[in-house]
N, C-alpha and C positions, 0 to 999 in steps of 0.2 A: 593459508588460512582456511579453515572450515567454514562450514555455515551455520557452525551450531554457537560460539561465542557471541555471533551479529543476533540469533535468533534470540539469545539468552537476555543480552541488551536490548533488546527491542519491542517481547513478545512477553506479556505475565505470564509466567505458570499458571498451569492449570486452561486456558486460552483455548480455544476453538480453533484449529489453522486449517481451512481450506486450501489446499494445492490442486495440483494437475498430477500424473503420475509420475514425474520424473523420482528417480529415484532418491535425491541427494537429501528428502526431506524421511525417507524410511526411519528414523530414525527419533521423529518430532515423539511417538508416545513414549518411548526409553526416555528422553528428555525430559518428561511432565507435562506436556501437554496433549489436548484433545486433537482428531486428525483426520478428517475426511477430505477425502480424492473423487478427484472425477478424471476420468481415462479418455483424454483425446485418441490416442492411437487404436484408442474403438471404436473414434464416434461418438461419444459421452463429452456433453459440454454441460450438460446441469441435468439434477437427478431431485427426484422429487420421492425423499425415503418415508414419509410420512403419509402418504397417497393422499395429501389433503388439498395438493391444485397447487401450493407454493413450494417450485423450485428453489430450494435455499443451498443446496452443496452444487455451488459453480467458483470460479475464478473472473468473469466474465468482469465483474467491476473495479479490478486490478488491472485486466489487461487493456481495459478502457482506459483506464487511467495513463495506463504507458504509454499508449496511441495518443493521445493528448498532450502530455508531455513530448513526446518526438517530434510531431506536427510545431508544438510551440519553441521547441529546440532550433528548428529547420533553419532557422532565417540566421542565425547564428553562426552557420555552415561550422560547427565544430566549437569546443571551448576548454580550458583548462582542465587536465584533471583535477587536480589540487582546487578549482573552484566549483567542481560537480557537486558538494554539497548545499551549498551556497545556492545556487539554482534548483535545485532540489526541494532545497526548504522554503523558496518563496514560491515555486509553481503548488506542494503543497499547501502552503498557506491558501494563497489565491484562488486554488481549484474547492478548498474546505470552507472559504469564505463566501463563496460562487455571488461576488460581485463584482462588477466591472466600473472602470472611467472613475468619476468622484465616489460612490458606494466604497468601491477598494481604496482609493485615499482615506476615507472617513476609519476604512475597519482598520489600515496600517496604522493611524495616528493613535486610535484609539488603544493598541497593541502596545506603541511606543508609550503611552500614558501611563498603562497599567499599572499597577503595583508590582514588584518583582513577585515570581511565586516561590515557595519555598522547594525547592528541591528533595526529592524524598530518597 
């Protein structure tokens, strides 16, 4: 499998995608979408192309992210593949809910309550 089916399900056209420079994403503007890189194997971890003080082309709160999710993985020493989505989906919840203890109970029930959404 590519990576360009996952990005297509995942990513609107037309989209802003910040990378790093590996190459497997060359590809993102042929695809339709928008595409700035910042180049660790230079040194380049965030670039400020606007010279107006706000670094906005990094990866840096993606790879935070993954740091977080590993850390929260850890105690688990390992888990299904076939259930990595599953995990997946509730450390995003959780980390997008950024509550903790009863707060996260209140936001999950609240979740479960909902109205279904329409799928588009």
């Amino acid at each position: 499998m590519t990576i360009g089916p996952l990005i297509e399900r995942t990513i609107a056209k037309g989209a802003l995608v910040y990378t790093d420079e590996y190459d497997i994403y060359s590809r993102l503007v042929e695809w339709g979408y928008d595409h700035e890189t910042v180049c660790h194997a230079a040194g380049e971890y965030a670039r400020d192309d606007g010279g107006d003080g706000f670094w906005k082309v990094h990866v840096n709160t993606l790879e935070g992210f993954w740091s977080l999710l590993r850390s929260w993985l850890r105690p688990h020493r390992g888990i299904p593949q076939e259930s990595l989505p599953l995990y997946l989906g509730f450390f995003e919840f959780v980390h997008n809910v950024r509550a903790r203890g009863k707060r996260l109970l209140g936001s999950l029930i609240g979740l479960l309550l909902a109205p279904p959404r329409n799928p588009s």
